[in-house]
VOPA-964978 format. One record per atom (N, C-alpha, C): x, y, z; residue number from 1; atom name; residue in one letter. Coordinates in Angstrom, 2 decimals. Example, Ala and Ser with C-alpha at 12.3 -4.5 7.8 and 13.67 -1.06 7.14 Angstrom:
// residues 2
{u 13.19 v -5.69 w 7.80 i 1 at N aa A}
{u 12.30 v -4.50 w 7.80 i 1 at CA aa A}
{u 13.20 v -3.30 w 7.80 i 1 at C aa A}
{u 12.85 v -2.25 w 7.08 i 2 at N aa S}
{u 13.67 v -1.06 w 7.14 i 2 at CA aa S}
{u 12.90 v 0.03 w 7.87 i 2 at C aa S}
END
This chain:
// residues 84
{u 15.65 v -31.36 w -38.67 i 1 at N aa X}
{u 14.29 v -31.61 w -38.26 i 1 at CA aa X}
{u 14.09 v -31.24 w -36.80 i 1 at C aa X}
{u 14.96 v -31.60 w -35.86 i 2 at N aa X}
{u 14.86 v -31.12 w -34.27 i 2 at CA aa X}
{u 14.80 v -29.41 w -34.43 i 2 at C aa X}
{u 15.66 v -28.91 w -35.21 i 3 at N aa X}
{u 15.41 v -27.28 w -35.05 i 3 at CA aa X}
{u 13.86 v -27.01 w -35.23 i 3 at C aa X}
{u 13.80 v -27.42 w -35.99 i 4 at N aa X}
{u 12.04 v -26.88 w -36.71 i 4 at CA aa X}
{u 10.96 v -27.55 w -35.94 i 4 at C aa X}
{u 11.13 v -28.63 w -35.31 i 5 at N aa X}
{u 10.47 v -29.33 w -34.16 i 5 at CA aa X}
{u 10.25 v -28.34 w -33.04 i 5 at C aa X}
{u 11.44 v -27.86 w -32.55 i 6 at N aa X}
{u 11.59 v -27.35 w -31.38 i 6 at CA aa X}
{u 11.22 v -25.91 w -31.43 i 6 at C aa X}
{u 11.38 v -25.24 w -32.40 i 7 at N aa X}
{u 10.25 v -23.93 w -32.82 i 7 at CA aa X}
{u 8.93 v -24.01 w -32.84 i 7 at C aa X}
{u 8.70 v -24.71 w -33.51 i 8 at N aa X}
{u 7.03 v -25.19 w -33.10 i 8 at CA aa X}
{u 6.41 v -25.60 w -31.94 i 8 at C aa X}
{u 6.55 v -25.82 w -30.95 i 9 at N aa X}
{u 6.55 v -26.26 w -30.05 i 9 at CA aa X}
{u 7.49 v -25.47 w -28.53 i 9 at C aa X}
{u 8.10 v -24.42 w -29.33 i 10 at N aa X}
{u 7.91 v -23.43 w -27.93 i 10 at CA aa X}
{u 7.08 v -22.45 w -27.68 i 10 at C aa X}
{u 6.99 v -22.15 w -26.49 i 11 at N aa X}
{u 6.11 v -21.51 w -25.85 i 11 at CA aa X}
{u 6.96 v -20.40 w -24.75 i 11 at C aa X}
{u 5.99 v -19.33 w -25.45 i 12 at N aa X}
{u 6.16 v -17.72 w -24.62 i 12 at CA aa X}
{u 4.97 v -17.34 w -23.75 i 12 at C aa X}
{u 4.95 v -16.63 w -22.71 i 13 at N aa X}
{u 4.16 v -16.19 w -21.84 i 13 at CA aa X}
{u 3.26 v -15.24 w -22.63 i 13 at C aa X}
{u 3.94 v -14.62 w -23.50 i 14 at N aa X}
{u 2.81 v -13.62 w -24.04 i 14 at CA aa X}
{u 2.45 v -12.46 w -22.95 i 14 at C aa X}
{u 1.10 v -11.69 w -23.67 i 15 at N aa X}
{u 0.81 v -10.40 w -23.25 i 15 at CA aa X}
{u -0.11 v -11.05 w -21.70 i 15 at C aa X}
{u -0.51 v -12.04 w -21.91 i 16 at N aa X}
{u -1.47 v -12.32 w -20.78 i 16 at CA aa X}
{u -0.90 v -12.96 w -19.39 i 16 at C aa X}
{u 0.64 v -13.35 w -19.92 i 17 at N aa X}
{u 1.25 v -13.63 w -18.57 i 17 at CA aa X}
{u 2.10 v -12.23 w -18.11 i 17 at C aa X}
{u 2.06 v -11.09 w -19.08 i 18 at N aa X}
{u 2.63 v -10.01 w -18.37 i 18 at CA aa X}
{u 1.59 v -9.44 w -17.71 i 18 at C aa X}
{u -0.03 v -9.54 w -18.47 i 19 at N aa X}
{u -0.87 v -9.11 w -17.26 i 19 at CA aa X}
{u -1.18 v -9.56 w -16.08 i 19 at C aa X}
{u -0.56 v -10.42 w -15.95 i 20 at N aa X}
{u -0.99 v -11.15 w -14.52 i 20 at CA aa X}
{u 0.26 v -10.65 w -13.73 i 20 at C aa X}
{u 1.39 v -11.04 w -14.33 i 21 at N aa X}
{u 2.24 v -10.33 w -13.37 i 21 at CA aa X}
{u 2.30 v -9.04 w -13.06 i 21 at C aa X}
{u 2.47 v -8.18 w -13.72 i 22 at N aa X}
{u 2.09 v -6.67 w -13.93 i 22 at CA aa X}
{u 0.28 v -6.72 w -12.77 i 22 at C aa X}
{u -0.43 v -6.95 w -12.85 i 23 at N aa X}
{u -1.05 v -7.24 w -11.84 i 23 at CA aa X}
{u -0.90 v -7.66 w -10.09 i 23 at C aa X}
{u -0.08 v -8.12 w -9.94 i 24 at N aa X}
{u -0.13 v -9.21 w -9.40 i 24 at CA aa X}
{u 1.28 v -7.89 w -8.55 i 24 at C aa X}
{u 1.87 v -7.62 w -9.20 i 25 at N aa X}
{u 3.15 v -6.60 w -8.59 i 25 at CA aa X}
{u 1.96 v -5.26 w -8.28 i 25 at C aa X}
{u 0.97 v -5.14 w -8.56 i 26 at N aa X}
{u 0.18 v -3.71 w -8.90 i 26 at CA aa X}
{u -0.24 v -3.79 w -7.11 i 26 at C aa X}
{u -0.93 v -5.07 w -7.31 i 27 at N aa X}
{u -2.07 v -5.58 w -5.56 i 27 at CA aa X}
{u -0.90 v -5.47 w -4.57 i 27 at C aa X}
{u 0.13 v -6.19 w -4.97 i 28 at N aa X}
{u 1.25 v -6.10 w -3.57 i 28 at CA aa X}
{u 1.96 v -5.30 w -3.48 i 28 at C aa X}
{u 1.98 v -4.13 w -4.45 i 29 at N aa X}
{u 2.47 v -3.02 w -3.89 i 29 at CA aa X}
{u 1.30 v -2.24 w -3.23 i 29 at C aa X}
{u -0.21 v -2.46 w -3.21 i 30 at N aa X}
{u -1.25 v -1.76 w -2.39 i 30 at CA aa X}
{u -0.86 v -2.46 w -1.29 i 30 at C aa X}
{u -0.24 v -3.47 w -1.24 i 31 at N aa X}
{u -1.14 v -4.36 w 0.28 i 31 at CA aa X}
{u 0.17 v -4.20 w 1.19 i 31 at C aa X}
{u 1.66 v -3.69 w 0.55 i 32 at N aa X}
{u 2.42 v -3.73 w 1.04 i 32 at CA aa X}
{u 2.31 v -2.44 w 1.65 i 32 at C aa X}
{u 1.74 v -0.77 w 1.06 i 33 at N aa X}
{u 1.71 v 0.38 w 1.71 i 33 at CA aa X}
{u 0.35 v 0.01 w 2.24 i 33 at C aa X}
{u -0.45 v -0.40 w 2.24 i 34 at N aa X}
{u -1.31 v -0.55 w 3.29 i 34 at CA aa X}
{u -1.07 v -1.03 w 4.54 i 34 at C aa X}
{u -0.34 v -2.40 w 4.59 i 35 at N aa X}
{u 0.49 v -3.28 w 5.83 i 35 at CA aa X}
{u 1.26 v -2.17 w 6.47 i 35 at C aa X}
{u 2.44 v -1.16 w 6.11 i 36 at N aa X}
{u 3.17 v -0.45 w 6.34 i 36 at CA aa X}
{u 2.35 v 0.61 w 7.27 i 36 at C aa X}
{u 1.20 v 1.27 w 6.41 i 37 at N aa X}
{u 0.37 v 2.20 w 7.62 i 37 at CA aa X}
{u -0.11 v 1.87 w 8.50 i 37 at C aa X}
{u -0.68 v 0.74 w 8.48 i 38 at N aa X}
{u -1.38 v -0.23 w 9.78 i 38 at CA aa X}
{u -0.25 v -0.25 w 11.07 i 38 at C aa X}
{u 1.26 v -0.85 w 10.58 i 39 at N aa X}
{u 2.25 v -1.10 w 11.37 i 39 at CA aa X}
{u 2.40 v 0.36 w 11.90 i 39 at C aa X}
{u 2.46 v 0.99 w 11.13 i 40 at N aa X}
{u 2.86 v 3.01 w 11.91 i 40 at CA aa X}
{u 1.64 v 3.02 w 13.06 i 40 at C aa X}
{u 0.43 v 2.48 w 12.62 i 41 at N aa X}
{u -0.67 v 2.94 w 13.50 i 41 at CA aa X}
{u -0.29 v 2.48 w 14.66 i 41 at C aa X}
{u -0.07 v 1.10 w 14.85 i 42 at N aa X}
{u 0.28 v 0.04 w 16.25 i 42 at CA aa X}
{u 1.01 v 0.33 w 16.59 i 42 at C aa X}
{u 2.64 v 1.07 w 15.85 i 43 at N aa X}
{u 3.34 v 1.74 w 16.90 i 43 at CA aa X}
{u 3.81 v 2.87 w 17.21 i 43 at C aa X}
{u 2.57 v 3.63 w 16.77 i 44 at N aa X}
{u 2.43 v 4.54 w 17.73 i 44 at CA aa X}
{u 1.31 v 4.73 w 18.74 i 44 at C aa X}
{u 0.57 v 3.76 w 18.83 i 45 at N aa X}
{u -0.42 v 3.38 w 20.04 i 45 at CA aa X}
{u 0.36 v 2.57 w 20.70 i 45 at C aa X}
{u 1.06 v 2.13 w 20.67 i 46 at N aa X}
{u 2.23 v 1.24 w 21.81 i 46 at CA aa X}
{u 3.28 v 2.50 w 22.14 i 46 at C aa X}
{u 3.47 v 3.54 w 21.69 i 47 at N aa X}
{u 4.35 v 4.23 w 22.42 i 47 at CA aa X}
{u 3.35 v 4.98 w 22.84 i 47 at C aa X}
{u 2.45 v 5.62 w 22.82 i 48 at N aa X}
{u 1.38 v 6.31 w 23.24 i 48 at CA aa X}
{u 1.17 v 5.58 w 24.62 i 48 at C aa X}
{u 0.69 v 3.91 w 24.30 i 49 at N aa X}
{u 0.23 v 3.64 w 25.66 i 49 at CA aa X}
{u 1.72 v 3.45 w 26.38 i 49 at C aa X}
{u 2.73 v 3.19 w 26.12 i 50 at N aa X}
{u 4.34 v 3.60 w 27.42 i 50 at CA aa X}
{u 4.33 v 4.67 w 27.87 i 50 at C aa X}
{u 4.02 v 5.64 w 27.13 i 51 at N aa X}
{u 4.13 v 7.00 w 27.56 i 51 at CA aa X}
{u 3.30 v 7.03 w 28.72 i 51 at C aa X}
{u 1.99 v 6.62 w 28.68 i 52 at N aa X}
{u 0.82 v 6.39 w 29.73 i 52 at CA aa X}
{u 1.26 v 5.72 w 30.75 i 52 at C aa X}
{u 2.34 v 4.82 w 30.47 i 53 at N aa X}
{u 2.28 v 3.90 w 31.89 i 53 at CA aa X}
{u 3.63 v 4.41 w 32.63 i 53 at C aa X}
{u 3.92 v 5.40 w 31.86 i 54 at N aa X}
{u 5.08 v 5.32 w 32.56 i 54 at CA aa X}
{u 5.29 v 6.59 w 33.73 i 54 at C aa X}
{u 5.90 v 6.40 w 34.74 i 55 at N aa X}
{u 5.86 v 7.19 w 36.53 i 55 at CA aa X}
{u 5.90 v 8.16 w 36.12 i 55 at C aa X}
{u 5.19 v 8.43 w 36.97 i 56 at N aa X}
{u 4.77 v 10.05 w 37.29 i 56 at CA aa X}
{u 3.91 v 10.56 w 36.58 i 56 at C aa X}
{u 3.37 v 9.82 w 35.98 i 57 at N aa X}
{u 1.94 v 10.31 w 34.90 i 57 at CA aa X}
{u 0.71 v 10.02 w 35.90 i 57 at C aa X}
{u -0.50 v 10.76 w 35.76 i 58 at N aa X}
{u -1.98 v 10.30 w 36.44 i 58 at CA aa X}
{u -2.31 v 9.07 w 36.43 i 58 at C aa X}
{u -2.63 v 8.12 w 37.54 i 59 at N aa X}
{u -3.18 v 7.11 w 37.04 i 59 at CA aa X}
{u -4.60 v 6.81 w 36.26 i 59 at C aa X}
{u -5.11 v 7.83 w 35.78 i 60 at N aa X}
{u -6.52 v 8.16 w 35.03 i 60 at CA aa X}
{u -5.93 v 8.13 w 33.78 i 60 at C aa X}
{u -4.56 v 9.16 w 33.18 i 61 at N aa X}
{u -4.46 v 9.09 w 31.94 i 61 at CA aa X}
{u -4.00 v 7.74 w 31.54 i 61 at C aa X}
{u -3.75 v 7.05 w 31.92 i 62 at N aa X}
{u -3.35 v 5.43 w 31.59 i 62 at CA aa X}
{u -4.36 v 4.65 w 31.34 i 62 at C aa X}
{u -6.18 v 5.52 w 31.96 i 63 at N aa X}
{u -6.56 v 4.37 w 31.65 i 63 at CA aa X}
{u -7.41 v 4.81 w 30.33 i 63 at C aa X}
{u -7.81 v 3.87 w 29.53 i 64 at N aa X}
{u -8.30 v 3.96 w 27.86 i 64 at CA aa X}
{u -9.62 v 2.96 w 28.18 i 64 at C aa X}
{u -10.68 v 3.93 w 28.09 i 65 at N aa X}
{u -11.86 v 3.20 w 28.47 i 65 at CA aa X}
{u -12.17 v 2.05 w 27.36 i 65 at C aa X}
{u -12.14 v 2.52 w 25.93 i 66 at N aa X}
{u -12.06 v 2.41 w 24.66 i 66 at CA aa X}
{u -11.65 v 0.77 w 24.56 i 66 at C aa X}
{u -10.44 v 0.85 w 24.84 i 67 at N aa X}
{u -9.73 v -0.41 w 25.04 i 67 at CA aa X}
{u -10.27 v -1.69 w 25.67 i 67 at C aa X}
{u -10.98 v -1.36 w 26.85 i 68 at N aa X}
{u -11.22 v -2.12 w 27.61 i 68 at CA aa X}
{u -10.63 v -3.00 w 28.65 i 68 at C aa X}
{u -9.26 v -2.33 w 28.51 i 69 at N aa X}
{u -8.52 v -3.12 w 29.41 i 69 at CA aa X}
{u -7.55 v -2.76 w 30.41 i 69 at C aa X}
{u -8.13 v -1.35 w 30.59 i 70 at N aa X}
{u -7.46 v -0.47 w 31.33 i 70 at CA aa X}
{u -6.15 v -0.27 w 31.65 i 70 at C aa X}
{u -5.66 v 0.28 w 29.97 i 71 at N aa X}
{u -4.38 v 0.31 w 29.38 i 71 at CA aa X}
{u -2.88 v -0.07 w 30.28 i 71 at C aa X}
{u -3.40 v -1.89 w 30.82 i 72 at N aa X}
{u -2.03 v -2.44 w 31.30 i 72 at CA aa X}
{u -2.30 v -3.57 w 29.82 i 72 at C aa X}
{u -0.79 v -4.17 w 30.27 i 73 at N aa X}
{u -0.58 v -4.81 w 29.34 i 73 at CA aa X}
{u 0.53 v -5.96 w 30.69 i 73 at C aa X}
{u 0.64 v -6.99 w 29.93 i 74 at N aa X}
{u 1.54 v -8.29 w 31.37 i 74 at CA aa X}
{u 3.08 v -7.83 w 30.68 i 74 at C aa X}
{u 3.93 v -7.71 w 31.88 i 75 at N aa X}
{u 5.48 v -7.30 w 32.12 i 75 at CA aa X}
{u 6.21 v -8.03 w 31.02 i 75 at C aa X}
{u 5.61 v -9.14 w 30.61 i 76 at N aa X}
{u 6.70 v -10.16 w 30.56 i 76 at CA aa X}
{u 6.25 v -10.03 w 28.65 i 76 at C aa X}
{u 4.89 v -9.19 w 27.81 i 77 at N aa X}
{u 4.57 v -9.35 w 26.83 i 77 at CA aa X}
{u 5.65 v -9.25 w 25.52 i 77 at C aa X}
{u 5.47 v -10.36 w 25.17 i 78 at N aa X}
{u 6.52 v -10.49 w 23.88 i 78 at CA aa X}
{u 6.66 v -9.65 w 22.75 i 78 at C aa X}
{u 5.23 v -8.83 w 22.57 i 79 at N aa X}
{u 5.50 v -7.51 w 21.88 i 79 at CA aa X}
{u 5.64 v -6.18 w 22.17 i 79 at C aa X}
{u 5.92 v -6.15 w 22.84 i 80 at N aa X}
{u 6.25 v -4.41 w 23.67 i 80 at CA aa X}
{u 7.51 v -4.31 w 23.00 i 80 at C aa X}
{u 7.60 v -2.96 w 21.99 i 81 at N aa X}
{u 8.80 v -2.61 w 21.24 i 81 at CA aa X}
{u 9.71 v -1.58 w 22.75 i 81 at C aa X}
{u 11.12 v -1.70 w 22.51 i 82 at N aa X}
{u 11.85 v -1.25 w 23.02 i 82 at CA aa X}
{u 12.72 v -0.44 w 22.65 i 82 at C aa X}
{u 12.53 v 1.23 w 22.19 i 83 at N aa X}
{u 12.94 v 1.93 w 21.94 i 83 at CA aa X}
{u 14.34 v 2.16 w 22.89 i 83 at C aa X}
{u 15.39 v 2.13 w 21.30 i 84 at N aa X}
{u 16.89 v 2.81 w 22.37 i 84 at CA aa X}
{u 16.42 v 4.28 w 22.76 i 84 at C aa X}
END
């Protein structure tokens, strides 16, 4: 009686929990190559703006009107990547 109990009474995910997952892997693989291009964008506008700050360049090409902040950034900033 427990065998035949316990058949009746299980439960499979079925086709509608593979669509959700199958979904669900579909969005985060967009959001993960989307995140990824965004990150390429920021760093290469952070080496763009080192390149700018760094001696012996014009002090005009450093500055990025755009920005608004007249492409300095503080010494001590916790995200400035550091290329070997």
């Amino acid at each position: 009686m427990t065998a035949v109990a316990l058949s009746n009474n299980s439960v499979a995910p079925g086709t509608l929990g593979f669509l959700v997952v199958f979904g669900m892997a579909v969005v985060l693989t967009l959001l993960f190559r989307s995140m990824t291009k965004h990150l390429r964008k920021v760093n290469q506008a952070a080496r763009n703006e080192e390149r700018a700050a760094a001696p012996g360049t014009s002090a005009s090409s450093s500055v990025d009107p755009a920005a608004g902040t007249g492409g300095t950034t503080p010494a001590g900033s916790a995200n400035q990547r550091q290329d070997p």
